[in-house]
MMTF fields as JSON, N, C-alpha, C and O atoms, coordinates in Angstrom:
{
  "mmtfVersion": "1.0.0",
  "mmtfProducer": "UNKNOWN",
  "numBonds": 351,
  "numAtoms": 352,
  "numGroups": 88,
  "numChains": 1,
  "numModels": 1,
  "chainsPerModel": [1],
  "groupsPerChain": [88],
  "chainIdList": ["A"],
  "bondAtomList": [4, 2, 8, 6, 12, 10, 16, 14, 20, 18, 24, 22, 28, 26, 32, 30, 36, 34, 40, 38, 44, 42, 48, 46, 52, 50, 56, 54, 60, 58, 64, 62, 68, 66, 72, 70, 76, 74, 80, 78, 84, 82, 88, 86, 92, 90, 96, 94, 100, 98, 104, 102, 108, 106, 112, 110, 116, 114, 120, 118, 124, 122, 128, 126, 132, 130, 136, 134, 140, 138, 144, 142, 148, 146, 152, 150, 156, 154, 160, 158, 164, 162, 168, 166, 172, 170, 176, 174, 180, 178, 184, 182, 188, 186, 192, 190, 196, 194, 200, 198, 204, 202, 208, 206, 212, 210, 216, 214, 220, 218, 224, 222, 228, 226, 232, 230, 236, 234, 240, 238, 244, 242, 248, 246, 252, 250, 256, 254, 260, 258, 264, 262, 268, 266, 272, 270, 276, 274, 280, 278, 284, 282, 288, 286, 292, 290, 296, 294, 300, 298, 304, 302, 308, 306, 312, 310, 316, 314, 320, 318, 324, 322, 328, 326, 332, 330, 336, 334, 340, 338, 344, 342, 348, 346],
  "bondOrderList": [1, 1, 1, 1, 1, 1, 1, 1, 1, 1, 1, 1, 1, 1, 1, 1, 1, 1, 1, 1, 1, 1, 1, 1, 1, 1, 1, 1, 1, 1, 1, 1, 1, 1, 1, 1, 1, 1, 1, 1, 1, 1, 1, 1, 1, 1, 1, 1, 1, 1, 1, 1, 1, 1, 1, 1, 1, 1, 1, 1, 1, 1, 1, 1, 1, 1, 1, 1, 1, 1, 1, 1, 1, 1, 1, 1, 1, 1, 1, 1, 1, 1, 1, 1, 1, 1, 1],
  "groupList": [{"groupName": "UNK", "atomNameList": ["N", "CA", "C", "O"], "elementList": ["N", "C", "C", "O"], "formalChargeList": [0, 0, 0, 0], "bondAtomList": [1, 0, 2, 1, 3, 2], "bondOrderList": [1, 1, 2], "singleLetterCode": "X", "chemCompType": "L-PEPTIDE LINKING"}],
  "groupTypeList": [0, 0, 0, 0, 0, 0, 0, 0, 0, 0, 0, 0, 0, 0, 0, 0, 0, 0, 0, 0, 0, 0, 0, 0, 0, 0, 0, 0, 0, 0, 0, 0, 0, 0, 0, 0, 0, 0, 0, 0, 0, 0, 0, 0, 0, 0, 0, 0, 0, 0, 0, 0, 0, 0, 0, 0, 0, 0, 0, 0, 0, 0, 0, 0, 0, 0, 0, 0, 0, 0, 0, 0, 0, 0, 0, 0, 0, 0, 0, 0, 0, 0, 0, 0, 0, 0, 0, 0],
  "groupIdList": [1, 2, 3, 4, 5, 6, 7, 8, 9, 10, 11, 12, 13, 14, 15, 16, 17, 18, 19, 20, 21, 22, 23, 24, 25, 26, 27, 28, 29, 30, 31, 32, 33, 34, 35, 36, 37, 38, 39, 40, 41, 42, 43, 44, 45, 46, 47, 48, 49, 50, 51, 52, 53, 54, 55, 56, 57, 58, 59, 60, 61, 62, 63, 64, 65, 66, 67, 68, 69, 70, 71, 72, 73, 74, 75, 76, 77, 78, 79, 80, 81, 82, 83, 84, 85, 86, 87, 88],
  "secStructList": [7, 7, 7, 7, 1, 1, 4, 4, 4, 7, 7, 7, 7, 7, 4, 4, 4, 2, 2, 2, 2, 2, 2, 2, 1, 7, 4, 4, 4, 6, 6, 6, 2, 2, 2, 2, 2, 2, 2, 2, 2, 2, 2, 2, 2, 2, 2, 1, 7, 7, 7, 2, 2, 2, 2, 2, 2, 2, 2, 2, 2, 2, 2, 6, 6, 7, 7, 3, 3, 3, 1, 7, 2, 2, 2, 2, 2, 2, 2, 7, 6, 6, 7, 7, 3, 3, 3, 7],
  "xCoordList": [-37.337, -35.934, -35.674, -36.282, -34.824, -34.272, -33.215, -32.316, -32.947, -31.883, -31.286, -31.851, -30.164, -29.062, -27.968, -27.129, -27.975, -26.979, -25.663, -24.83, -25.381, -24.265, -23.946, -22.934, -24.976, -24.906, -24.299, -23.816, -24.11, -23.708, -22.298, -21.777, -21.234, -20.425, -19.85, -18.811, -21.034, -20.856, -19.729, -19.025, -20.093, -19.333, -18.5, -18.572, -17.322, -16.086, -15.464, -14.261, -15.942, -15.205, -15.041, -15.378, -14.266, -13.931, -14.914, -15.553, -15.122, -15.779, -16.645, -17.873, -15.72, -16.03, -17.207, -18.158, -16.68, -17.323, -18.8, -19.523, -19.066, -20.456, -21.082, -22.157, -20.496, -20.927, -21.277, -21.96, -21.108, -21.038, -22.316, -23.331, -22.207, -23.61, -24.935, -26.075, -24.533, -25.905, -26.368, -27.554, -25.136, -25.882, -26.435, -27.239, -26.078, -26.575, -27.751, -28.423, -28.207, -28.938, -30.417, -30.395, -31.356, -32.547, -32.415, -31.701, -33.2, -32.603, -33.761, -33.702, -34.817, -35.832, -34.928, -35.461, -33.367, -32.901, -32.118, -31.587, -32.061, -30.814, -31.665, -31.108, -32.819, -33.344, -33.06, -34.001, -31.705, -31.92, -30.954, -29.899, -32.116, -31.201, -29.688, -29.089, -29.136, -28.229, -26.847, -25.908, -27.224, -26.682, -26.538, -25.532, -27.951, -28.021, -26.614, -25.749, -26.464, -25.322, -24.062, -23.154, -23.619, -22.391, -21.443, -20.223, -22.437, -22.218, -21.659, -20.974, -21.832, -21.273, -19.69, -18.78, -19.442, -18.405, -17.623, -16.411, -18.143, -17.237, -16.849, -15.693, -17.263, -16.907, -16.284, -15.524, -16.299, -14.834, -13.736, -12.7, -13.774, -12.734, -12.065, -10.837, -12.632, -12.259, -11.134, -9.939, -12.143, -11.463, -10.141, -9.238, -10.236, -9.606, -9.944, -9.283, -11.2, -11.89, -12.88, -13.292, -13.499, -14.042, -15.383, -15.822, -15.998, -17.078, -18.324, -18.492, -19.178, -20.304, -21.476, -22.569, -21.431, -22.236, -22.046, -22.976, -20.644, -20.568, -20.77, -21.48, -20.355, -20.542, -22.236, -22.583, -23.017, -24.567, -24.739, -25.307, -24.335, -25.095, -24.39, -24.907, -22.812, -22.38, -23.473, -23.762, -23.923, -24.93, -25.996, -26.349, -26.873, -27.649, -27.432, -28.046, -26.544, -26.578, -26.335, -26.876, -25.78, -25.497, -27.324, -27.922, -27.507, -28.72, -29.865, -30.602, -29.936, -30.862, -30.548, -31.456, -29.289, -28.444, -29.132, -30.194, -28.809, -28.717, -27.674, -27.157, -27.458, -26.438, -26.634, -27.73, -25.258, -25.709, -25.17, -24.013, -26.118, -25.6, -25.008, -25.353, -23.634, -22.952, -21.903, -21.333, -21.494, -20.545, -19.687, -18.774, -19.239, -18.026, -17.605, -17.263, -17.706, -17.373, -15.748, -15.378, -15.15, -13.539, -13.755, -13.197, -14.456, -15.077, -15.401, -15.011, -16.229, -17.052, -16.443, -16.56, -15.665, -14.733, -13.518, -12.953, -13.463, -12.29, -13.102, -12.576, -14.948, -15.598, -16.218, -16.874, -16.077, -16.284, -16.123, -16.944, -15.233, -14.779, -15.692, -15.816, -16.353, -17.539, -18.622, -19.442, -19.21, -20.107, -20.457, -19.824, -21.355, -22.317, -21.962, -21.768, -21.937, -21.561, -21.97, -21.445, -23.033, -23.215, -22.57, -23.373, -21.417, -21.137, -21.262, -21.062, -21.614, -22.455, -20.845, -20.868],
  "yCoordList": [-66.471, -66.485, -67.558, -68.626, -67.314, -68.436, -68.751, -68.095, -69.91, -71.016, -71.976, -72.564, -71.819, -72.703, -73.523, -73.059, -74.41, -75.283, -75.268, -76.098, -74.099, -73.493, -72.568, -72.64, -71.775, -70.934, -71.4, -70.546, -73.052, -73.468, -73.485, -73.866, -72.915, -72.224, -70.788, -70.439, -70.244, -68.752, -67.956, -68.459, -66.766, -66.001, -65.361, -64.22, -66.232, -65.098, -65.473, -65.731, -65.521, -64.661, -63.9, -63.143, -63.328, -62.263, -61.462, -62.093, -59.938, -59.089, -59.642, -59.692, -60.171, -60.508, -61.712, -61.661, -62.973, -63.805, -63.712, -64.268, -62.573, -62.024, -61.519, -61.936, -60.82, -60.093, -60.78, -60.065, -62.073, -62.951, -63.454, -63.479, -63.937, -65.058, -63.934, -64.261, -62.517, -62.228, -61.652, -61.373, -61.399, -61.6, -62.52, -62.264, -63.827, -65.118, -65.491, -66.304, -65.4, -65.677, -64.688, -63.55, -65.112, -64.057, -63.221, -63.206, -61.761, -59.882, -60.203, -59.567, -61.549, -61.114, -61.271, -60.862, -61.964, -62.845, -61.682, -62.009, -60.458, -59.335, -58.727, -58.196, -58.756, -57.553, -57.671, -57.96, -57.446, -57.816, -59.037, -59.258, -59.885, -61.322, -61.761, -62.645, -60.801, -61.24, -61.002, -61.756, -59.772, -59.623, -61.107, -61.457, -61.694, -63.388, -63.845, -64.082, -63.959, -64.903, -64.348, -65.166, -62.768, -62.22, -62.013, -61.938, -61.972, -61.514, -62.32, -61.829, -63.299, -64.391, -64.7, -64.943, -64.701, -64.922, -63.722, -63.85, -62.498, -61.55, -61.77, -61.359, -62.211, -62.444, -63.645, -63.631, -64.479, -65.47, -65.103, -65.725, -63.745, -64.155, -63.004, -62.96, -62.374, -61.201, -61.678, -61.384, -62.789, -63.381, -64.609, -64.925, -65.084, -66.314, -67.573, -68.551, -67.634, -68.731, -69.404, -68.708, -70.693, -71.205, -72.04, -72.902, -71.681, -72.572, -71.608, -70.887, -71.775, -70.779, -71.271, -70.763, -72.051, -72.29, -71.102, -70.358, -71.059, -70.193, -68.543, -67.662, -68.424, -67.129, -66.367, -65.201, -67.568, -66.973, -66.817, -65.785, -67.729, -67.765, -66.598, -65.97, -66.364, -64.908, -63.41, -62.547, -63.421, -62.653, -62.732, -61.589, -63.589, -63.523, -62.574, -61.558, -63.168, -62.712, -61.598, -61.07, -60.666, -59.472, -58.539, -57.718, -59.342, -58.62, -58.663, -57.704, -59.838, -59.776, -58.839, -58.458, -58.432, -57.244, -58.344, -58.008, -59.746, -60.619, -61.686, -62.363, -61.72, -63.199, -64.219, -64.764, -64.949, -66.01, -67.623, -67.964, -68.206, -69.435, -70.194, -70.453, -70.859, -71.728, -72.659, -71.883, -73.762, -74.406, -74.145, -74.833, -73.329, -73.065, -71.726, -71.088, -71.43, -69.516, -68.899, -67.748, -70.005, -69.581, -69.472, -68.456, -70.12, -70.175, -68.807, -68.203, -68.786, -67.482, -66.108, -65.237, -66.211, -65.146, -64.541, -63.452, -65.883, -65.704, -64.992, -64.005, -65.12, -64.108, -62.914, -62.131, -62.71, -61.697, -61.096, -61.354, -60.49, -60.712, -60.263, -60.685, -58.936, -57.984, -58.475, -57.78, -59.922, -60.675, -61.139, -62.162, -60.805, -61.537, -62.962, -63.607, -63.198, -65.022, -65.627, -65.39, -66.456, -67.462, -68.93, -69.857, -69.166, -70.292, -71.214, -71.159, -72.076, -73.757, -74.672, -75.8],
  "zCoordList": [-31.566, -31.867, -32.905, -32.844, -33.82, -35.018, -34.885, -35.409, -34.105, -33.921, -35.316, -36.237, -34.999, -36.28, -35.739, -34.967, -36.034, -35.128, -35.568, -35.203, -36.556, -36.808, -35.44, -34.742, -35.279, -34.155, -33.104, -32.361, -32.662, -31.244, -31.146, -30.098, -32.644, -32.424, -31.669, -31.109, -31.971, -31.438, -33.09, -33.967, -32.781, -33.437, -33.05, -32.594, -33.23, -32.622, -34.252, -34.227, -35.284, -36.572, -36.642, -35.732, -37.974, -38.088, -38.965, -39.807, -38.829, -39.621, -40.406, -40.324, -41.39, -43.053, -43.396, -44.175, -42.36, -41.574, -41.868, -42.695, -40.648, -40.008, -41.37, -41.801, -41.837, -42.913, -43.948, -44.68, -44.467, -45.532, -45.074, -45.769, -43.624, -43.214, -43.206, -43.533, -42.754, -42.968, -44.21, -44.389, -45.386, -46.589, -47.24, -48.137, -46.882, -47.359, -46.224, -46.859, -45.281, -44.627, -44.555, -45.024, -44.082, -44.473, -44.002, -42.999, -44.596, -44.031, -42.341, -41.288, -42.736, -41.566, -40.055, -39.024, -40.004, -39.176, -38.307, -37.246, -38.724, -38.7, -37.634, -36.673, -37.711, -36.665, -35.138, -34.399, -34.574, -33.003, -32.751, -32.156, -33.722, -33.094, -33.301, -32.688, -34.475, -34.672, -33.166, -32.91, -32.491, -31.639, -30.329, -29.713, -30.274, -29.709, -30.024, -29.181, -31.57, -31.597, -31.64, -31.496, -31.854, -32.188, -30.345, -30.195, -29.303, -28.261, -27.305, -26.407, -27.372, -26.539, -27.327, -26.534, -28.345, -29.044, -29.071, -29.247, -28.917, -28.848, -27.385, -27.284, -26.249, -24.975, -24.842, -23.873, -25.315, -25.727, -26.258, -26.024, -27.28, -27.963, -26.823, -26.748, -26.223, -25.283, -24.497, -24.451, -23.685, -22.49, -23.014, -22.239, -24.202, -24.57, -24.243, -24.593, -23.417, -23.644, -24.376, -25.305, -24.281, -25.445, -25.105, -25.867, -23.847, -23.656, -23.383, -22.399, -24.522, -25.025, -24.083, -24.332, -23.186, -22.511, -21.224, -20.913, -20.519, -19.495, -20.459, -19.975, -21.241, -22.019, -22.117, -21.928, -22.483, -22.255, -21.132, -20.774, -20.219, -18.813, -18.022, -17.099, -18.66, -17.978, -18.378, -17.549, -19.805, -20.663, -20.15, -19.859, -19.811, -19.158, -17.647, -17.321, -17.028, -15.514, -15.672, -14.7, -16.367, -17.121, -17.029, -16.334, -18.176, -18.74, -17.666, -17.442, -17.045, -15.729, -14.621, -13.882, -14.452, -13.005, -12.42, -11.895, -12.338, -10.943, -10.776, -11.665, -9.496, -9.263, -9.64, -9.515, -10.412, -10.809, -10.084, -9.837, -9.924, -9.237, -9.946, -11.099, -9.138, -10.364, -9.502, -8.736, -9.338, -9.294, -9.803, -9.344, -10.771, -11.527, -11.686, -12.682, -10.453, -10.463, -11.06, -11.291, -11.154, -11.861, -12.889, -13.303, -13.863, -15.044, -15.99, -16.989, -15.105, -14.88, -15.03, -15.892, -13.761, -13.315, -14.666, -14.777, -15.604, -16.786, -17.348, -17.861, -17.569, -18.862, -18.171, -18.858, -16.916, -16.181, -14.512, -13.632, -14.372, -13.163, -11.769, -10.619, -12.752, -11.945, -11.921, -11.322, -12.552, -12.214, -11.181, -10.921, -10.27, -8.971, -9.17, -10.201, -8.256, -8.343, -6.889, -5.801, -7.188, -5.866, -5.581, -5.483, -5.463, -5.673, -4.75, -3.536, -5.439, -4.677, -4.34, -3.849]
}
């Protein structure tokens, strides 16, 4: 995977945005991964929240079909409500 510490924004730009960085950025970066960074930000801008940390870890628990453990299940619950949740 090719990490950018631009990326620890997430992408919740717009269209044009996306489209600009992956013409300026290498064509090798587009295959797949770009979805890594567009997906968590489209699930922020969904929900109206802004912390890309609960956003992967909701993506993850997603992509695994498993519960996810968390102290912060309200959190959670704002980027997905049908999410498994074990809360500590």
């Amino acid at each position: 995977m090719i990490w950018h510490s631009g990326t620890r924004s997430s992408w919740s730009a717009c269209a044009a945005e996306i489209d600009l960085a992956e013409t300026v950025l290498p064509s090798r970066v587009v295959g797949g991964v770009w979805e890594v960074f567009k997906e968590p930000g489209r699930l922020l801008a969904a929900s109206g929240t802004s912390d890309i940390t609960d956003a992967h870890v909701v993506i993850c628990g997603r992509r695994a079909d498993q519960p996810v453990v968390t102290s912060d299940p309200g959190d959670l619950r704002q980027l997905d409500p049908a999410l498994r949740l074990i809360a500590l």
